[in-house]
LOBA-753859 format. One record per residue: residue number from 1; x, y, z of N, C-alpha, C in turn; residue in three letters. Coordinates in steps of 0.001 Angstrom, whole numbers. Atoms other than C-alpha are relative to their C-alpha. Layout:
REM LOBA-753859
<node seq="NUM" n_x="X" n_y="Y" n_z="Z" ca_x="X" ca_y="Y" ca_z="Z" c_x="X" c_y="Y" c_z="Z" type="ALA"/>
...
END
This chain:
REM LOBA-753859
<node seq="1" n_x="-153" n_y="1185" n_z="837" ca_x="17283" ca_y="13818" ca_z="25682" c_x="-1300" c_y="-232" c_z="-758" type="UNK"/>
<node seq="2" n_x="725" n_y="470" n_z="983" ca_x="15233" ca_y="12865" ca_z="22817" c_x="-988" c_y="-1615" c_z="278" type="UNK"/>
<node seq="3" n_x="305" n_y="1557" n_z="415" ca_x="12806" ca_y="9722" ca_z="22842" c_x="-319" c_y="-190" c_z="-1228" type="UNK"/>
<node seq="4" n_x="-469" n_y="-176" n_z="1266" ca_x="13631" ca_y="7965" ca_z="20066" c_x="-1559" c_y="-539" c_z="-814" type="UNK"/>
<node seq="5" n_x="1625" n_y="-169" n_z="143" ca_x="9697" ca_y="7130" ca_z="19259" c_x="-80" c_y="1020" c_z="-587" type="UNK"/>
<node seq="6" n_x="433" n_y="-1440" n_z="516" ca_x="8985" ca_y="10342" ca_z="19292" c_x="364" c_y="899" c_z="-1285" type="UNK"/>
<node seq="7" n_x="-85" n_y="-102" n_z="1182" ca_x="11421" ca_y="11287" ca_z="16794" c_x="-31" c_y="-1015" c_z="-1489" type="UNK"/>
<node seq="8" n_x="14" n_y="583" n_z="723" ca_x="10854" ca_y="8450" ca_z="14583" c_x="-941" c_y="158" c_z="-430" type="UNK"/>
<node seq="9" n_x="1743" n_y="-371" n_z="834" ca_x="7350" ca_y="9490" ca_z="14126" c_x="228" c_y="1165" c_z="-1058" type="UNK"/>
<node seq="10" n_x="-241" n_y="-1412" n_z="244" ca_x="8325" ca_y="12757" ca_z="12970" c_x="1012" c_y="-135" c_z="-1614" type="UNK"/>
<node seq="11" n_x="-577" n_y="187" n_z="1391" ca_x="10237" ca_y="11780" ca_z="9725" c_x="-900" c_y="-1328" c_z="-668" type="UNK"/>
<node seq="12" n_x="589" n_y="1169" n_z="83" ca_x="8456" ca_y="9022" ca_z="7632" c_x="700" c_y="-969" c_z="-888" type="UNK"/>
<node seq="13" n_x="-609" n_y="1254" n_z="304" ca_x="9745" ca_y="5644" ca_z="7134" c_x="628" c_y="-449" c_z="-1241" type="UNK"/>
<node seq="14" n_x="-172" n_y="257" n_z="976" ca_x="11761" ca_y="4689" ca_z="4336" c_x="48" c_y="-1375" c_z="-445" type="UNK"/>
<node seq="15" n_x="481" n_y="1116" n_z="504" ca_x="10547" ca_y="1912" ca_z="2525" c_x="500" c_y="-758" c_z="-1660" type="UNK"/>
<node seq="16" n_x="161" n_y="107" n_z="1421" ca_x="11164" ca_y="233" ca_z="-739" c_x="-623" c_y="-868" c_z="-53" type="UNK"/>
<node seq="17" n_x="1454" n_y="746" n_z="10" ca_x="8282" ca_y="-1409" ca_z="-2112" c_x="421" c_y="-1625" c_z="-632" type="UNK"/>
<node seq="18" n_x="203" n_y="1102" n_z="-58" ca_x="7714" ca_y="-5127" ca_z="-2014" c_x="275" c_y="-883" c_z="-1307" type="UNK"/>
<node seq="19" n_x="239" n_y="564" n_z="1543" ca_x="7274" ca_y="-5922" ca_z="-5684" c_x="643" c_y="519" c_z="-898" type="UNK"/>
<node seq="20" n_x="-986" n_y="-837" n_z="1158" ca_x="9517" ca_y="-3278" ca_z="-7983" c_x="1592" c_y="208" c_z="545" type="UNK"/>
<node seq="21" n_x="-1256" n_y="-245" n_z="-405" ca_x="11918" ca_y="-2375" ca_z="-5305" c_x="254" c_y="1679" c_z="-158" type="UNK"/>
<node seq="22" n_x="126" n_y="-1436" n_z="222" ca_x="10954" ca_y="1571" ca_z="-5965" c_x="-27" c_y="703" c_z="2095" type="UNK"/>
<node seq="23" n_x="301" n_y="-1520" n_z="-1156" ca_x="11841" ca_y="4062" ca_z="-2678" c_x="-993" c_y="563" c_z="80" type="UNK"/>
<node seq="24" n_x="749" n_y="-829" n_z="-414" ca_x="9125" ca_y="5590" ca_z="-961" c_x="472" c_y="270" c_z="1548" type="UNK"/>
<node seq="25" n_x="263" n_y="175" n_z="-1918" ca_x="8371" ca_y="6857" ca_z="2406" c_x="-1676" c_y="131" c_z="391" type="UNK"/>
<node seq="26" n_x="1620" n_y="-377" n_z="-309" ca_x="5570" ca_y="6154" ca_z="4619" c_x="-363" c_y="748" c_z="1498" type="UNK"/>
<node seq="27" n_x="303" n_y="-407" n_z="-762" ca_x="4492" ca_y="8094" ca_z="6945" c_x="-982" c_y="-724" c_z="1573" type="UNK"/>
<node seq="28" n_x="831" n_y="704" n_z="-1038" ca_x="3305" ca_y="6075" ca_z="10384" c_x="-616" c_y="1114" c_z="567" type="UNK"/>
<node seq="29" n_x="525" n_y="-952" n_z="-1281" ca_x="1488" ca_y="9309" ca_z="11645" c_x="-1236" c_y="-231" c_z="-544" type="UNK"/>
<node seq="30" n_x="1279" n_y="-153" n_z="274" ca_x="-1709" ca_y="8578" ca_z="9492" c_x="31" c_y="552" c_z="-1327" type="UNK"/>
<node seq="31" n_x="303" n_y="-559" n_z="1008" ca_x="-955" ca_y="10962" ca_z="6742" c_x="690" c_y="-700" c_z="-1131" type="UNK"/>
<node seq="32" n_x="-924" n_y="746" n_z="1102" ca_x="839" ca_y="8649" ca_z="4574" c_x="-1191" c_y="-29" c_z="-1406" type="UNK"/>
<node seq="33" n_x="627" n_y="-70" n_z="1405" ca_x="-13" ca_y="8759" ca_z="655" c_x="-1091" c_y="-931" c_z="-439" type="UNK"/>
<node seq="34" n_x="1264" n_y="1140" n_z="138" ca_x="-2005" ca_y="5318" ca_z="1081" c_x="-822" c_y="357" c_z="204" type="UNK"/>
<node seq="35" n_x="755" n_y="-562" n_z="-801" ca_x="-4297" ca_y="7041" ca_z="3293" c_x="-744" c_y="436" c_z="-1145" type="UNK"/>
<node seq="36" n_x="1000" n_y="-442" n_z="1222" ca_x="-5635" ca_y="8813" ca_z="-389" c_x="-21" c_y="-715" c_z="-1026" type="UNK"/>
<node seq="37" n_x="283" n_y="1472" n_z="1272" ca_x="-5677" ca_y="5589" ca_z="-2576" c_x="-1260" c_y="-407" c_z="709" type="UNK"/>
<node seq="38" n_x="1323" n_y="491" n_z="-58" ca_x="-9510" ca_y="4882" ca_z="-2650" c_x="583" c_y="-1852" c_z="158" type="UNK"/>
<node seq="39" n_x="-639" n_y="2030" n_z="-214" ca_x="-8035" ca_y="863" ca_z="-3121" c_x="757" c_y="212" c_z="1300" type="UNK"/>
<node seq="40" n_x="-187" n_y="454" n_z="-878" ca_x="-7401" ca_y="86" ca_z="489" c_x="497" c_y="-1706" c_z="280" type="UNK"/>
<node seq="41" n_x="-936" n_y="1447" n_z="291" ca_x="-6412" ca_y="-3545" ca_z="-966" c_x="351" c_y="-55" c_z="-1065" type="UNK"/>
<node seq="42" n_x="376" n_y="862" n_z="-752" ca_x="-5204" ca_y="-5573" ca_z="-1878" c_x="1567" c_y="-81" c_z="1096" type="UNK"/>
<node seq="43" n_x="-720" n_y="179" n_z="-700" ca_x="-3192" ca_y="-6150" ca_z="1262" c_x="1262" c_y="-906" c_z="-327" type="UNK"/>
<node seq="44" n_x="-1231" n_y="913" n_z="563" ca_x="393" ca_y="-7152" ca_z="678" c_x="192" c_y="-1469" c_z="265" type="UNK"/>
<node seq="45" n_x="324" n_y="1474" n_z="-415" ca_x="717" ca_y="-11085" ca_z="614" c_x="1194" c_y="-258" c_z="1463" type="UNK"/>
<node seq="46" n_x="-749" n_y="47" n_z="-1013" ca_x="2652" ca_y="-12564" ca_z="3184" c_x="1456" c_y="33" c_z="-289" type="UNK"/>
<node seq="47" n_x="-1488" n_y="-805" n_z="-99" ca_x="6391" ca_y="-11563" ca_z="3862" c_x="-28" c_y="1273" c_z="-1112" type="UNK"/>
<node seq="48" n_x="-124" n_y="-1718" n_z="757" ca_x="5549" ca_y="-8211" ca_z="1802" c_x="-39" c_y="834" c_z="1309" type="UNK"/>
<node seq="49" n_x="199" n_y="-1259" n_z="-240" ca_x="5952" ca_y="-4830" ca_z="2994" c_x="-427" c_y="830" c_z="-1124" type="UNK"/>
<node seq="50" n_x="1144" n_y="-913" n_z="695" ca_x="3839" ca_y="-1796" ca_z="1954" c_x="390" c_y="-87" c_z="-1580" type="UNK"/>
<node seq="51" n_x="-222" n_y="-65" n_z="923" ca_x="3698" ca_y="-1324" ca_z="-1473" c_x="156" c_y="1183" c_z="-554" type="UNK"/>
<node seq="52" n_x="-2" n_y="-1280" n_z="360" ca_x="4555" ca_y="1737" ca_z="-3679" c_x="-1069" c_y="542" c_z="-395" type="UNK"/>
<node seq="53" n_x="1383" n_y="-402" n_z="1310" ca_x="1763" ca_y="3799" ca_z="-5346" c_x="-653" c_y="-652" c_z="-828" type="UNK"/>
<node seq="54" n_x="-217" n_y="529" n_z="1606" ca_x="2111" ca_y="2407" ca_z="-8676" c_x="-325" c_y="-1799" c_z="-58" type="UNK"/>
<node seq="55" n_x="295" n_y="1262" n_z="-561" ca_x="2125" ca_y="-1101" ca_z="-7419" c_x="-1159" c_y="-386" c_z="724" type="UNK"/>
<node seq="56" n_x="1158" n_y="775" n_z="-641" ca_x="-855" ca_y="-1114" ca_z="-5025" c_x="-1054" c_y="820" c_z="-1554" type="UNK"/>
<node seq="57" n_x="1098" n_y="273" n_z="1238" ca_x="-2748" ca_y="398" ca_z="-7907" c_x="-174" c_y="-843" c_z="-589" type="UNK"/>
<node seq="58" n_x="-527" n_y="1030" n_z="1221" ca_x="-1289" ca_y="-2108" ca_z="-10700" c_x="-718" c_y="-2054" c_z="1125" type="UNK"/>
<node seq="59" n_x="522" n_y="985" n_z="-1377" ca_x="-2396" ca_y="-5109" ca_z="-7483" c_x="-1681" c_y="555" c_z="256" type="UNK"/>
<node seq="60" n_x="1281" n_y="-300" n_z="-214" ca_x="-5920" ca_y="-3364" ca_z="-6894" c_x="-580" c_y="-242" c_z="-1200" type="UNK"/>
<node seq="61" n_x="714" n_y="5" n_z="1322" ca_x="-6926" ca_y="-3301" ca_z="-10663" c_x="-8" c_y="-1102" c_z="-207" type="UNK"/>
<node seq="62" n_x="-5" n_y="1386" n_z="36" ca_x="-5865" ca_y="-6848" ca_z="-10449" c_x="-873" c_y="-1075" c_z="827" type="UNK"/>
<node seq="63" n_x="854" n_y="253" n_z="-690" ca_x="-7829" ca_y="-7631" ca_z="-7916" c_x="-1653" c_y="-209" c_z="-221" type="UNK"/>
<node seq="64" n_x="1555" n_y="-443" n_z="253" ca_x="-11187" ca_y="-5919" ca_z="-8685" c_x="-221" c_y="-932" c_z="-1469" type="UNK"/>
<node seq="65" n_x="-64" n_y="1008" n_z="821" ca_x="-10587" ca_y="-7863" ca_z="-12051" c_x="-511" c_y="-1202" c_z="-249" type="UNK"/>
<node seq="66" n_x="665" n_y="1430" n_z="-198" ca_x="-10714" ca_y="-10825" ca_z="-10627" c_x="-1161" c_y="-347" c_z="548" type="UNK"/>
<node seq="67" n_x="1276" n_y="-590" n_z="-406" ca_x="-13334" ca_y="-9797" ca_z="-8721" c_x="-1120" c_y="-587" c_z="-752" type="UNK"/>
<node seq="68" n_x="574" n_y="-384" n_z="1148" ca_x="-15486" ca_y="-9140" ca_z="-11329" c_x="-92" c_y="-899" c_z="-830" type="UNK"/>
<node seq="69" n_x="694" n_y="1430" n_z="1109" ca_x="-15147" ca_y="-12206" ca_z="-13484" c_x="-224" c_y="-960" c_z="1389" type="UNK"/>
<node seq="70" n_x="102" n_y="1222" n_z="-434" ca_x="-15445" ca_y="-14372" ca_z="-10637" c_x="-1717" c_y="519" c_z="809" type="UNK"/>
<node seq="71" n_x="1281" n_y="-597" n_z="-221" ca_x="-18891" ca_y="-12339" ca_z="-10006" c_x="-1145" c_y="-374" c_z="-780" type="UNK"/>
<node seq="72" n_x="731" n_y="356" n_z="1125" ca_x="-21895" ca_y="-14175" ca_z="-11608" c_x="-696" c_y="1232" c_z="-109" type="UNK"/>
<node seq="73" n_x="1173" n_y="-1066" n_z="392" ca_x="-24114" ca_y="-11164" ca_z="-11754" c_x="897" c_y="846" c_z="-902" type="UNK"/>
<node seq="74" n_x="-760" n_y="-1146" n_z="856" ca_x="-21217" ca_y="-9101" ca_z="-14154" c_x="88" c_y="-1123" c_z="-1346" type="UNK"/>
<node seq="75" n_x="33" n_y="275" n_z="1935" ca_x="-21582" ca_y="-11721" ca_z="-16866" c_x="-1180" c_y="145" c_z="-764" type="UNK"/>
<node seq="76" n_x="1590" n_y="-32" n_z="1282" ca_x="-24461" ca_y="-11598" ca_z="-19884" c_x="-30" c_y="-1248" c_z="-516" type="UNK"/>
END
């Protein structure tokens, strides 16, 4: 018999993302595609799940953005 853990690790998760509604999968073993997005945020707000690619980029650039003007040392 199978534990079902075990094989659930072994395929990765199908997801559709939070904000577009675009299919992905993520991988819970570590190697998931997030894992190589330098932007590590911004973390989905609350009641989100993961986000797609395209989305945590389009959310990170938005971020650092704001960032950035709300940074006195980046104005002249």
């Amino acid at each position: 018999m199978t534990n079902p853990k075990e094989s659930a690790l072994q395929e990765p998760r199908r997801l559709a993302c939070s904000r577009c509604g675009a299919e992905f999968g993520c991988d819970l073993s570590g190697t998931c595609w997030c894992a190589e997005e330098t932007a590590k945020l911004p973390m989905p707000l609350a009641g989100e799940d993961c986000l797609c690619r395209e989305c945590l980029r389009k959310a990170a650039a938005v971020a650092l953005s704001s960032a950035d003007s709300d940074d006195p040392s980046s104005r002249s």
